[in-house]
N, C-alpha and C positions, 0 to 999 in steps of 0.2 A: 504493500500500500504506500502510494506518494505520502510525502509529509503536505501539509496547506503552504500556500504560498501568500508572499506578503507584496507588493507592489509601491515603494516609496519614491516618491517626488523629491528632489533637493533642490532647492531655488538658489545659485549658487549666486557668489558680486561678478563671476567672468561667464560661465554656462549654466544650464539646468541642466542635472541629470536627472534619471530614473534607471533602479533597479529593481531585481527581482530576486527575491531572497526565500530561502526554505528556514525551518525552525532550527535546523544544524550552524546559520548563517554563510551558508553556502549560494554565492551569488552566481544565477543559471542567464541570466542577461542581462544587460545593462543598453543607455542609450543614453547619449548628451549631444548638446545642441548648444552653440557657442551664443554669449548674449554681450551686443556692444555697449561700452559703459560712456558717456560725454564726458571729458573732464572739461570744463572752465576755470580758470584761473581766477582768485588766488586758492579756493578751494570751494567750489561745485564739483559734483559728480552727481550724476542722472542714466537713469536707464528709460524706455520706452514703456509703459504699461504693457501696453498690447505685445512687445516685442517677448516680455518678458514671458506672457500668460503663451502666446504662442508656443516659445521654445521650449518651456513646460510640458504643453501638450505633446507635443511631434518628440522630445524627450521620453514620455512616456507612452507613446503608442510604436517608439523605436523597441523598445527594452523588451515591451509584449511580443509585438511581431520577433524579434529574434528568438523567444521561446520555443520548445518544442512543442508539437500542436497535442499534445497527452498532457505538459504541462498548463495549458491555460486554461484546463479545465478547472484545475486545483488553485488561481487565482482566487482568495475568500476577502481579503482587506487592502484597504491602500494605507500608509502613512504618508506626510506631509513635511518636509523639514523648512525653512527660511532662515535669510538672514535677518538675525533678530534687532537691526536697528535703522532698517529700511523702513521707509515709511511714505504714503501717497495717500490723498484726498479720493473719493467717490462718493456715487451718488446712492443711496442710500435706495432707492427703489429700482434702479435697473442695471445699479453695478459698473454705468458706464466711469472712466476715472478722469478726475479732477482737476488734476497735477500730474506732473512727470513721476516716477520711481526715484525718490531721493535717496541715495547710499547710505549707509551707515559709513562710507568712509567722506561723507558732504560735512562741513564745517558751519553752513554759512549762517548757524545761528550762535554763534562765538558770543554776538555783543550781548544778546540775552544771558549767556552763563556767566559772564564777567557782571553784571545786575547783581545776579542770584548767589552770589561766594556768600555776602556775610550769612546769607541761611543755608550754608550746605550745611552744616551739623544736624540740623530740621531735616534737611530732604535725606542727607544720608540715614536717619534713625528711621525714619519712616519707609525708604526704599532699598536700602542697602548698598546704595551705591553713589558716587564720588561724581560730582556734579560734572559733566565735559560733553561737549557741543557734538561729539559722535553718537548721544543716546538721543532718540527721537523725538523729546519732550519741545526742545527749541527748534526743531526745524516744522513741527505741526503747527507753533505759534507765527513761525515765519511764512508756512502758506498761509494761517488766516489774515494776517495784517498785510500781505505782498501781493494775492491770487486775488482776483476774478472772479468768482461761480457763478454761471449761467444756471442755476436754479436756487430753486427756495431754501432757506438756510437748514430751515428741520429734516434736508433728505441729506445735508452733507455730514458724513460720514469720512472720519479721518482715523490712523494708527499704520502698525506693521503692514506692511508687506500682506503678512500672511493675511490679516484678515481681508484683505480684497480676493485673496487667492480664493480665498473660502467661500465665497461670494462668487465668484467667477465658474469656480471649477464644478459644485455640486447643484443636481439637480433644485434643492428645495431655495437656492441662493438665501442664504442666512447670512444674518452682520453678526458674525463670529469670532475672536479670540484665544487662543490659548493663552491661559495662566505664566508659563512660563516665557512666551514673546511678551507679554503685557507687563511683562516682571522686568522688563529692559528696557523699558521706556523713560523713566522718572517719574512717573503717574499713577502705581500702583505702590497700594501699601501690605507688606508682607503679612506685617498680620491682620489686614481685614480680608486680606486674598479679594480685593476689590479695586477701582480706581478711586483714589481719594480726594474729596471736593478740595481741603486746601491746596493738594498739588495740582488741579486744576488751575483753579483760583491765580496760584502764583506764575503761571502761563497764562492766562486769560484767555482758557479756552473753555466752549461751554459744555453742559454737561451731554448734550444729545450727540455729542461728535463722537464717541468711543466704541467701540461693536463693545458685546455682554462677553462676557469671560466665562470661560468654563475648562475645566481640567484637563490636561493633555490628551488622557486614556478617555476619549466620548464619543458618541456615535453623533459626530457632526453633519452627517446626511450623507448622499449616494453620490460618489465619483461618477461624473457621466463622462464615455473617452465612446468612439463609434466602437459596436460590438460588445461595449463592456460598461453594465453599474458594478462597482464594487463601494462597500462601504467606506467611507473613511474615518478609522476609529484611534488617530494618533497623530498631533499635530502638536511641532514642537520646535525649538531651534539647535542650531547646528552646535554649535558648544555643547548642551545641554545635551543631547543624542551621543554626542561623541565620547561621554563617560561610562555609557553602557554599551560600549563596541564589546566588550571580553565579559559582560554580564553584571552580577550586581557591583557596583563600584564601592572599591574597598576603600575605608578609610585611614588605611596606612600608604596606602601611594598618592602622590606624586601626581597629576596628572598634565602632561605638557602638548598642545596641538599646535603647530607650526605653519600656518597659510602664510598671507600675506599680513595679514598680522599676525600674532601669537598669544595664547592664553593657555593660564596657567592654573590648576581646581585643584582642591582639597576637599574631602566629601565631608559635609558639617550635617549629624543626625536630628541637631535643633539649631533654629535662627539664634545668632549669636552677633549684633552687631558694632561692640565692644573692641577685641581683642586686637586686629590688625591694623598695620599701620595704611592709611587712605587702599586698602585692601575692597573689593567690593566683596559681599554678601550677596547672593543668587539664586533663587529658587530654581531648580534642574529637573522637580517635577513638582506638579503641581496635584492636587486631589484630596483627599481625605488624610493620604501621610503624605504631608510633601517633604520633599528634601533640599536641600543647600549647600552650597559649596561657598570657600570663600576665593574668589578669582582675581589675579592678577592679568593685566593685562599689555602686552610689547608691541605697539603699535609699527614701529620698522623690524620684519622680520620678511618675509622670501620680499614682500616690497622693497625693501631696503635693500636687499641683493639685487634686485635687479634696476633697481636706481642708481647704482653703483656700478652695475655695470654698462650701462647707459652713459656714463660718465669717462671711468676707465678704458673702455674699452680692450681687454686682455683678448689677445687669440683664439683662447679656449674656455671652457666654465670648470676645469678642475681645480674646486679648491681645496679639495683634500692635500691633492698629489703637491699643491704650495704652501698649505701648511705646513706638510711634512719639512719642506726647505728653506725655511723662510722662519731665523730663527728670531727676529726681531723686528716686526713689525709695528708701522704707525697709530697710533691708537683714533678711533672714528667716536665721534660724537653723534651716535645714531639721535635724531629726532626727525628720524619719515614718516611724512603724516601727525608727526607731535608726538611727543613721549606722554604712556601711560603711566601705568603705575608703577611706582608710589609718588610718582612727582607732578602728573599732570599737569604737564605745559604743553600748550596748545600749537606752540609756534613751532613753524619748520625749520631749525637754522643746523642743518648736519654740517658735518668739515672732520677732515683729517687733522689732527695734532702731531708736531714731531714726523713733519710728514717727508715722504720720497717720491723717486720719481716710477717708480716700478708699480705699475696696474695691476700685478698678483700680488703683490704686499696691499695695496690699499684693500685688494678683496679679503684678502684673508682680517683685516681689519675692523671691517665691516660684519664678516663672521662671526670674530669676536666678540664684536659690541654685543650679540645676539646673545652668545653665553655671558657676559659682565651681567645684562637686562637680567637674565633670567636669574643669575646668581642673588643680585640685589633684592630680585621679588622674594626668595627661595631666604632670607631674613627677614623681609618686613612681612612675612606668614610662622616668625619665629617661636610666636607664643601660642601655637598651637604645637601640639601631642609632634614629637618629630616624625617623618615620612621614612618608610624603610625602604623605600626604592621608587625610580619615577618610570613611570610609562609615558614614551612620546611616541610620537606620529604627526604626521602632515609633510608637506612637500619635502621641505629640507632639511628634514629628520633624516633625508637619505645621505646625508655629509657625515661620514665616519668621526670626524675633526670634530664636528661641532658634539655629536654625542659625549666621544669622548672625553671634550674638555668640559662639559655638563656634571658629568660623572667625576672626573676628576678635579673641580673646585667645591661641586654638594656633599661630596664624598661618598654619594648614595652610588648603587648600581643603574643602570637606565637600560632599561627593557627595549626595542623597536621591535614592531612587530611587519611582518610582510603588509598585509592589509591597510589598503592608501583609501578606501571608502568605510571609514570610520564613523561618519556620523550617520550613514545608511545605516551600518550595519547595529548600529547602535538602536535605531528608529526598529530596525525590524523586531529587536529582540523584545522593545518596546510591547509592537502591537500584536506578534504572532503568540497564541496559548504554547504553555510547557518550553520555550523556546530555550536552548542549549549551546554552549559555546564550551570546548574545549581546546581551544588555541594556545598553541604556545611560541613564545616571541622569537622573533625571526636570528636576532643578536641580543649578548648580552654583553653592556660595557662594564668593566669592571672599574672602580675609581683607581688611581695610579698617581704616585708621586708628582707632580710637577708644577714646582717653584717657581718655573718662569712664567708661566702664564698666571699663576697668584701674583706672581709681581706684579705686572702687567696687570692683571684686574684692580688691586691698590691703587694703580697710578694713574688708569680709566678714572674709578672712581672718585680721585681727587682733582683728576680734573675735569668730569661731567659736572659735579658740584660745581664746580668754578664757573663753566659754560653758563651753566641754567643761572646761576646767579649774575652773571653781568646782564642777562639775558633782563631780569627781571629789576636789575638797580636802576 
């Protein structure tokens, strides 16, 4: 007897994918569809609505058709992933949209955040998280005060991504939310698991603009795709998914994913909004027992590689094989896209220090900075229980160097596992019954001696501090 199969959407910031998973997480097809992103200067970024919902679809009716035709019988659920701080206006009765697809990596509601500082201690207690112009709260205030709408105010309908998707994609078109996208907003308060009128209030947004929230795990209505309803009973974001790729997530690891940005989870069994230094607090599922993590976030991470190399331009992209050679390298003030946590400064002002003229040493650099980030978060998460090893994944988790010196400055071991669809695989385990995972990681780094790269992070560190401070006198 086949096992049931699960059918997950990923609405990615570069494509959509769709795969098709069994309860083993064993992925039988898969189907992605590239999605163009606008950058405007000094920092918009916009995707197309329709271009988006399109590539979704033709994503996921790829991944079907590539199945075997005995397989698509055994199709029983869809799940849903987004990126959790995208965000666009619609219309509230026919779904059409409002506004463009604002990124989560879109800035252009900075001057609001800069308002809002002396109440981050307020918004952070009540949301869990550190007030910066990449969560959606300031860029919904900046459609309402900026945009247009050609219809009547009570059908505009504004948030995530997802909830248009949700709109878009199921037969019954509901204004719907997941708990855990709605938890990334600045607008939701952890413990009323609701949207909160004062964090309203302090956007000056009204109360009728939000879709209704409801818990990850729900029978949010019928995927219609041609040929096929399938339920959709699991809608959630990419991060959030990505801690149950290998099953229940343990709270002795570590957890590190590596895209274009980088974040970084600790699985926390009660909200806890105390302990971390401008650490976020995140609910990762939402429901009857939800859970939380507390997450760090590295905003220049495979972006910052490849800004750099845009820059440099080296011959080749091996930076392993120049780490290995390359024993003393210039130190990089990574801030692509604006440093996250723990420092949260918005501004982009990267640069080589102590710098040369050689285009493998600057990358190798820039790698580094990646492990300095991650080390620096890997103490301001200090006064929590320590981590007995870290699990990462995401693109440039595939740099042996960068693992390495992970492992060798946390001193912990670092797991990599083969599997590069993590936050699928994560979603399936979500929404399919009995579902099972016995993977074992692909490499394991062992921590190892080495001084000079401790040096070298010392000497980052005294002078990233110095950077961000002139940055700010």
């Amino acid at each position: 007897m086949r096992s049931d199969l699960c059918l997950v959407m990923d609405q990615g910031s570069h494509s959509c994918r769709a795969m098709v998973f069994d309860r083993f997480g064993n992925c039988l097809s898969r189907g992605q569809v590239q999605v163009k992103n606008q950058y405007t200067p000094p920092n918009r970024v916009e995707q197309q609505p329709q271009a988006v919902l399109i590539s979704l679809k033709r994503a996921a009716l790829e991944a079907i058709s590539n199945l075997k035709r005995e397989d698509r019988s055994n199709l029983r659920t869809a799940a849903l992933i987004t990126q959790r701080s995208s965000v666009l206006c619609w219309d509230a009765d026919n779904g059409q949209p409002l506004t463009p697809v604002i990124s989560g990596q879109d800035r252009r509601g900075l001057h609001y955040i800069d308002e809002l500082m002396p109440l981050a201690s307020m918004v952070r207690q009540l949301t869990g998280l550190y007030p910066n112009a990449h969560l959606p709260a300031s860029k919904l205030r900046w459609c309402m005060e900026h945009m247009v709408f050609n219809t009547a105010k009570h059908r505009v309908r504004g948030g995530p991504v997802a909830g248009w998707l949700i709109k878009q994609l199921l037969h019954e078109h509901p204004n719907l939310v997941d708990g855990v996208t709605a938890a990334r907003t600045m607008l939701y308060s952890l413990k009323d698991r609701d949207w909160h009128p004062e964090l309203l209030d302090l956007f000056q947004l009204p109360d009728s603009l939000l879709p209704k929230v409801r818990p990850n795990k729900f029978n949010f209505g019928t995927l219609k795709l041609p040929g096929f309803n399938l339920p959709l009973n699991y809608v959630s974001s990419d991060e959030a998914c990505a801690l149950f790729a290998f099953g229940e997530p343990s709270q002795d690891n570590l957890f590190i994913n590596l895209g274009s940005g980088g974040f970084m989870n600790r699985v926390l069994t009660e909200r806890g909004l105390h302990p971390q230094e401008r650490i976020l607090h995140q609910l990762i599922l939402s429901g009857k027992q939800p859970l939380y993590s507390a997450e760090a976030t590295i905003n220049g991470a495979e972006s910052a590689l490849e800004w750099a190399f845009d820059i440099c331009r080296p011959e080749t992209r091996n930076i392993d094989r120049w780490a290995a050679k390359c024993a003393d390298p210039p130190l990089f003030m990574n801030m692509v896209g604006g440093v996250g946590s723990p420092f949260w400064q918005p501004l982009d002002r990267s640069c080589w220090i102590n710098d040369c003229d050689d285009p493998r040493a600057r990358m190798v650099a820039v790698m580094e900075s990646i492990i300095f980030l991650i080390c620096r978060n890997i103490k301001a998460m200090s006064s929590l229980p320590p981590a007995k090893q870290i699990t990462i994944a995401g693109g440039i988790s595939q740099l042996d160097s960068l693992c390495q010196g992970v492992a060798d400055l946390s001193g912990l071991p670092v797991l990599r596992y083969q599997q590069s669809d993590i936050t699928a695989l994560g979603a399936a385990w979500q929404t399919l019954p009995n579902s099972v995972r016995n993977i074992l990681p692909e490499t394991t780094f062992n921590p190892e001696p080495n001084p000079s790269l401790a040096e070298r992070y010392q000497s980052w560190l005294e002078a990233f501090n110095k950077h961000l401070s002139s940055l700010n006198g």
